[in-house]
GUMILUM-784188 format. One record per atom (N, C-alpha, C, CB): atom name; x, y, z. Coordinates in steps of 0.02 Angstrom, whole numbers, m for minus. Glycine has a CB too. Layout:
BEGIN
> CA, X, Y, Z
...
***
This chain:
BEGIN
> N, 127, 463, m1640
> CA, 190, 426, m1638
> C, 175, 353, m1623
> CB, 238, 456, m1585
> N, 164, 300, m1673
> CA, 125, 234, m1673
> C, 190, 208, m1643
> CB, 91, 197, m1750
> N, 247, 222, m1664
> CA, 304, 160, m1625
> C, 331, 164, m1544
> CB, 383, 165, m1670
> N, 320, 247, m1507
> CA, 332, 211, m1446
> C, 287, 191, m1424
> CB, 358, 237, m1402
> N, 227, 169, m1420
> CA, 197, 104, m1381
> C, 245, 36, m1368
> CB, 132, 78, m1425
> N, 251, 15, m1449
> CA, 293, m21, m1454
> C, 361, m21, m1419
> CB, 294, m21, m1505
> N, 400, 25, m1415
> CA, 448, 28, m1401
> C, 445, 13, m1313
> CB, 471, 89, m1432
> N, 401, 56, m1294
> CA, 375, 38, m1220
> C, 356, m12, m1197
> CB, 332, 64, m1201
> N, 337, m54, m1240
> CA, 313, m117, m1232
> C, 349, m176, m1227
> CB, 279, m126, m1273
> N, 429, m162, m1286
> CA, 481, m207, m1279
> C, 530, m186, m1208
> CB, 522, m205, m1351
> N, 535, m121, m1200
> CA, 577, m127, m1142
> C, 535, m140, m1074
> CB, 620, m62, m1136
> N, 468, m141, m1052
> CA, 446, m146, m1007
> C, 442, m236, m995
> CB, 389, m101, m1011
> N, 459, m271, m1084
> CA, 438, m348, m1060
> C, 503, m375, m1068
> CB, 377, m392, m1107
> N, 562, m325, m1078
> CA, 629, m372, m1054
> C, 657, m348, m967
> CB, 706, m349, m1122
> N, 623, m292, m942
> CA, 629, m286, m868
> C, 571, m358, m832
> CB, 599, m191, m844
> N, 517, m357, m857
> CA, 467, m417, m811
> C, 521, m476, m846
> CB, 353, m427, m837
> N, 559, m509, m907
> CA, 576, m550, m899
> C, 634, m557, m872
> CB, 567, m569, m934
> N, 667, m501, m833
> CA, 747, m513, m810
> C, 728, m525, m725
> CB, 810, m430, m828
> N, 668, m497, m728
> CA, 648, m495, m634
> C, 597, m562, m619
> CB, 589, m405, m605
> N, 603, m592, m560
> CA, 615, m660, m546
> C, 621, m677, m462
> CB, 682, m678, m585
> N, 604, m715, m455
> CA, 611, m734, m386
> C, 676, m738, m385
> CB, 576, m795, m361
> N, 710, m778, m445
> CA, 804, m807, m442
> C, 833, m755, m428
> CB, 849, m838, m515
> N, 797, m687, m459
> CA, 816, m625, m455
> C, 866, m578, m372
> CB, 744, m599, m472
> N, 809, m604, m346
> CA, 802, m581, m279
> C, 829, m618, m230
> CB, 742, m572, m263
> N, 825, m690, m235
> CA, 846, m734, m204
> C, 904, m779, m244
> CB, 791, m765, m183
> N, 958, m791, m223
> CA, 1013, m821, m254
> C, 993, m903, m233
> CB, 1093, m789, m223
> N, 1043, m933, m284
> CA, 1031, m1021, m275
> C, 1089, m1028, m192
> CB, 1078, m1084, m376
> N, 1041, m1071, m178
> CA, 1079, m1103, m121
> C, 1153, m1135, m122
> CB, 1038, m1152, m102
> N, 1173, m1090, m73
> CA, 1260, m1148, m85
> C, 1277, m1188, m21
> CB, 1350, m1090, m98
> N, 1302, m1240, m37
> CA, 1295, m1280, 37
> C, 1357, m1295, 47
> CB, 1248, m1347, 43
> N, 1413, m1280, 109
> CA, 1470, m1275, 142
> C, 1460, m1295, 220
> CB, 1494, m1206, 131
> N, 1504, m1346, 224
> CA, 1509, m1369, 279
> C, 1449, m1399, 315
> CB, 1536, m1325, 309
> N, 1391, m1413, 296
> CA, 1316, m1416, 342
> C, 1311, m1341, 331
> CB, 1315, m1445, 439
> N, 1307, m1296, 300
> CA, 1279, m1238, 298
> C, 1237, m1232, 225
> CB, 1336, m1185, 309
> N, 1183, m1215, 227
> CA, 1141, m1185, 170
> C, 1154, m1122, 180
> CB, 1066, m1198, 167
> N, 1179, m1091, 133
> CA, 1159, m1005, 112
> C, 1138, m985, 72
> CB, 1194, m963, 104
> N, 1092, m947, 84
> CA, 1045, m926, 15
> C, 1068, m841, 14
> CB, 938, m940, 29
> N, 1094, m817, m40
> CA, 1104, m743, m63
> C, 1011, m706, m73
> CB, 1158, m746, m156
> N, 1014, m641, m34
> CA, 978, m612, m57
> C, 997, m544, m67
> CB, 933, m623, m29
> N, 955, m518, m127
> CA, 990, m453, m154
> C, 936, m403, m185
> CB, 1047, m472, m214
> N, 965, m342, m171
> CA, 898, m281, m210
> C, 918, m265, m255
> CB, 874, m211, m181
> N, 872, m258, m308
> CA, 875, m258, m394
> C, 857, m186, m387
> CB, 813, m315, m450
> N, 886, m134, m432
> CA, 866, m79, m444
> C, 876, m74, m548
> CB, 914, m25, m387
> N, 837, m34, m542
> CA, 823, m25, m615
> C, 807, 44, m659
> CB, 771, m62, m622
> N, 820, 76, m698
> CA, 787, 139, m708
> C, 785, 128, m792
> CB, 831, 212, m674
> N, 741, 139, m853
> CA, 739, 137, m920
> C, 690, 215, m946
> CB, 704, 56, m941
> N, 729, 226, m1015
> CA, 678, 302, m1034
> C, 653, 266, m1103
> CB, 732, 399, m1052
> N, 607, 301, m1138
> CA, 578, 278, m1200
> C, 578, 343, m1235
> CB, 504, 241, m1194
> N, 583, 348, m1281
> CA, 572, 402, m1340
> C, 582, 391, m1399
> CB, 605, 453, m1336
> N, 534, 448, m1441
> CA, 516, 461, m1485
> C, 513, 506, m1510
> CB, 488, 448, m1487
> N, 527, 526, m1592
> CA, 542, 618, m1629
> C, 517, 604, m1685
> CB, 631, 658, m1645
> N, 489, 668, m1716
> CA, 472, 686, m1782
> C, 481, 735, m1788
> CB, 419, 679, m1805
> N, 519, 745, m1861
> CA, 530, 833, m1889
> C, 452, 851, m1898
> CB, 582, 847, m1982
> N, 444, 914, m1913
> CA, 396, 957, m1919
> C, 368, 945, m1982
> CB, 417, 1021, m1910
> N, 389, 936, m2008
> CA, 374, 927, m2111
> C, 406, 852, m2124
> CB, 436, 1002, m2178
> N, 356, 799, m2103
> CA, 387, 732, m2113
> C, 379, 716, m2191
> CB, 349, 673, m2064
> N, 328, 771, m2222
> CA, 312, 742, m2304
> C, 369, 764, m2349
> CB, 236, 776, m2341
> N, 427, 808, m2306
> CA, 467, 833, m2355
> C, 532, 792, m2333
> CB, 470, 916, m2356
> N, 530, 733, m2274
> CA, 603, 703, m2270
> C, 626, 731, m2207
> CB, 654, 723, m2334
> N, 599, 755, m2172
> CA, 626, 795, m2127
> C, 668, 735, m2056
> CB, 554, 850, m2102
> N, 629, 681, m2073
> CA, 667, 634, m2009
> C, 621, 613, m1949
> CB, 731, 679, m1970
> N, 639, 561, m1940
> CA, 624, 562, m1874
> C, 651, 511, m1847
> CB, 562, 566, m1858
> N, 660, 507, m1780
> CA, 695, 456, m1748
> C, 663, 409, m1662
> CB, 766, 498, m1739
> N, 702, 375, m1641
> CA, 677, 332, m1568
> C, 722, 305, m1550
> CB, 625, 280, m1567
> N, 709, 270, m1473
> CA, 748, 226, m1434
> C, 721, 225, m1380
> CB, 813, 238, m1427
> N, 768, 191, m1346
> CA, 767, 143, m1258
> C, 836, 136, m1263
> CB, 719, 49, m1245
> N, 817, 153, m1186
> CA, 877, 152, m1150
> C, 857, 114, m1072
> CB, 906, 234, m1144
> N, 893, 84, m1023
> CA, 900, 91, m966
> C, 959, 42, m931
> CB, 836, 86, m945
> N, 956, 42, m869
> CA, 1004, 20, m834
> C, 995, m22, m771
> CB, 1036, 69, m822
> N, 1029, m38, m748
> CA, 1027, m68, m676
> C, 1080, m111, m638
> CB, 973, m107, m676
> N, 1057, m133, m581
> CA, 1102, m142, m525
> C, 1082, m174, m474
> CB, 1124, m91, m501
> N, 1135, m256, m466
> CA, 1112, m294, m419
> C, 1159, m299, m331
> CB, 1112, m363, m462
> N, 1129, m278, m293
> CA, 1154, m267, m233
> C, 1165, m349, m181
> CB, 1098, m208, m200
> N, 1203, m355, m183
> CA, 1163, m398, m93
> C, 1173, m372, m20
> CB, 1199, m480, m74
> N, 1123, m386, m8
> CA, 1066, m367, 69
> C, 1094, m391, 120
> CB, 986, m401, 75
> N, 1079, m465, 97
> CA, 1077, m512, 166
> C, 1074, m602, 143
> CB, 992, m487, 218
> N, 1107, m615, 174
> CA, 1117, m695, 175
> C, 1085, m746, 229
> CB, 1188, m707, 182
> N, 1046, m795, 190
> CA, 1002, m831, 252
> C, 1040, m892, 247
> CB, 912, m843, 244
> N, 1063, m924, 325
> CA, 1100, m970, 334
> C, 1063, m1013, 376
> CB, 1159, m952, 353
> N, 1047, m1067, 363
> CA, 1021, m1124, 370
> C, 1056, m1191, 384
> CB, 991, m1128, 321
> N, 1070, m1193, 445
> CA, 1110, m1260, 484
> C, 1070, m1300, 527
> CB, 1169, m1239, 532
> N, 1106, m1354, 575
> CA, 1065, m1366, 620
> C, 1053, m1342, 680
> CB, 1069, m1407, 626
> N, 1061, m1293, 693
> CA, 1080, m1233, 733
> C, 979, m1187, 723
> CB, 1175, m1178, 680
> N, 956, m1210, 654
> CA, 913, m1148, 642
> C, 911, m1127, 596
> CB, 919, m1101, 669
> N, 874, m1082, 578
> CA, 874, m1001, 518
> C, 882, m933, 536
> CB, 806, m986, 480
> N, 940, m925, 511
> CA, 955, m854, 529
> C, 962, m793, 481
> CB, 1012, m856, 560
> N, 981, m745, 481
> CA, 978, m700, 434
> C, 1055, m651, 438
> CB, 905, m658, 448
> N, 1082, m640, 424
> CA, 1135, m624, 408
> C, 1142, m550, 353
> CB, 1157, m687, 385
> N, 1135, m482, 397
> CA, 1145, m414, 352
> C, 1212, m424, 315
> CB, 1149, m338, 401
> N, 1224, m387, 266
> CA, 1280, m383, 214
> C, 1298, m303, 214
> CB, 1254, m413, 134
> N, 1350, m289, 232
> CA, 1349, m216, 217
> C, 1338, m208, 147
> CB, 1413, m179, 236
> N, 1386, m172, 96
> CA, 1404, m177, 42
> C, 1458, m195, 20
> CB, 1394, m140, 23
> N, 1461, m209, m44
> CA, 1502, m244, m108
> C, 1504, m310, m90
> CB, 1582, m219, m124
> N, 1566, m331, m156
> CA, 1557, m394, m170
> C, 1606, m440, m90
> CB, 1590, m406, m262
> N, 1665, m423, m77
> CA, 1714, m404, m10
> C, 1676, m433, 33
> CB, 1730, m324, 13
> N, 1618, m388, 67
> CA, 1576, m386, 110
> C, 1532, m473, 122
> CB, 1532, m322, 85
> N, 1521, m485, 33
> CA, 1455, m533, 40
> C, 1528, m599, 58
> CB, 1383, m544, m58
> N, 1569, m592, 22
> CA, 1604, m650, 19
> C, 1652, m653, 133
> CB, 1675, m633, m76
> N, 1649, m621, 137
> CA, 1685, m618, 220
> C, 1638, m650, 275
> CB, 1699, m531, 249
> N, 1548, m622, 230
> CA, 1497, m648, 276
> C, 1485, m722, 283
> CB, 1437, m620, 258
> N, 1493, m754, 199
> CA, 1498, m815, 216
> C, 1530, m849, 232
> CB, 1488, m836, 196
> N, 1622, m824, 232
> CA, 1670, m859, 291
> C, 1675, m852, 368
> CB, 1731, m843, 276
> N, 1641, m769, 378
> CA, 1608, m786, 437
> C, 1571, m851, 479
> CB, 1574, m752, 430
> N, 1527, m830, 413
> CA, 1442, m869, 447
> C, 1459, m942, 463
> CB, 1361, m875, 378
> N, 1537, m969, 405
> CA, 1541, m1038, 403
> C, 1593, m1058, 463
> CB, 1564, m1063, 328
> N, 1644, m1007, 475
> CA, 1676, m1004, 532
> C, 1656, m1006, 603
> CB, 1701, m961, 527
> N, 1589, m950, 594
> CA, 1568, m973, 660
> C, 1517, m1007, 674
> CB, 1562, m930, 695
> N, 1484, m1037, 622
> CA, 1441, m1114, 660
> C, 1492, m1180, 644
> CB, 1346, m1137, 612
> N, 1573, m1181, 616
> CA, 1625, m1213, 654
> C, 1646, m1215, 731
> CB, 1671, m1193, 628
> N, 1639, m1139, 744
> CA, 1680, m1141, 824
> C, 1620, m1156, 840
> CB, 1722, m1070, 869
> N, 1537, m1163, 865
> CA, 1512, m1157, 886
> C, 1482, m1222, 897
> CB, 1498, m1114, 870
> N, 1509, m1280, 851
> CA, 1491, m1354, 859
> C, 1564, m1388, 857
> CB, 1437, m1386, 796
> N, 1603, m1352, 890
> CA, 1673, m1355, 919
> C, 1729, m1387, 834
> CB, 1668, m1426, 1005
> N, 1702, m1380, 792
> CA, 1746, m1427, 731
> C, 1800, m1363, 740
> CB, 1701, m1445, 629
> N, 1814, m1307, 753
> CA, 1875, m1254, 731
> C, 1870, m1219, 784
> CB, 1872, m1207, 662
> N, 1944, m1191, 807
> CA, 1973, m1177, 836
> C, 1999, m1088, 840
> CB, 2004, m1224, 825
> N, 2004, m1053, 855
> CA, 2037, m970, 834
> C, 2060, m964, 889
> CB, 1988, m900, 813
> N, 2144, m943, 860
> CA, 2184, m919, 898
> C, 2202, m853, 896
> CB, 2227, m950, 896
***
């Protein structure tokens, strides 16, 4: 079966080109004197295959493909003020990542007195 090599070969070099440091680590967003950098776990899973009928000299067929999938999580958020570097867990979803960074920005507000909570 000469073509799944090939076939293995294209889906294994569009997973190395989708994975990346950018991958793992998000671009910095900067709020208030805060740097935050997103970080997140990449999961991935792909199959390869390949078929031939039994009697290929009579037409019998044959066929192939790729398949796979995946899924980008975030972890944890590193926040970077003048305060330090800290690290910041994320539970899950998207909810989660977005509350952490009104957190994170809320409270190195109260904490260099600019905001207030009542």
């Amino acid at each position: 079966m000469p073509n799944i090599e090939n076939l293995f070969d294209k889906a294994v070099g569009e997973i190395e080109r989708m994975l990346n440091s950018k991958t793992v680590v998000g671009e910095p967003i900067k709020i208030e004197g805060n740097t935050l950098i997103p970080l997140v776990n990449v999961g991935f899973g792909f199959g390869v295959g390949e078929g031939q009928g039994t009697e290929p000299e009579k037409g019998s067929g044959q066929g192939g493909g790729t398949g796979g999938g995946g899924g980008v999580k975030p972890v944890a958020l590193v926040v970077i003020n003048d305060d330090g570097v800290r690290v910041e867990s994320i539970k899950s979803g998207t909810a989660s990542v977005l509350e952490k960074v009104a957190e994170s920005v809320s409270k190195t507000m109260t904490e260099k007195g600019g905001a207030t909570t009542h």
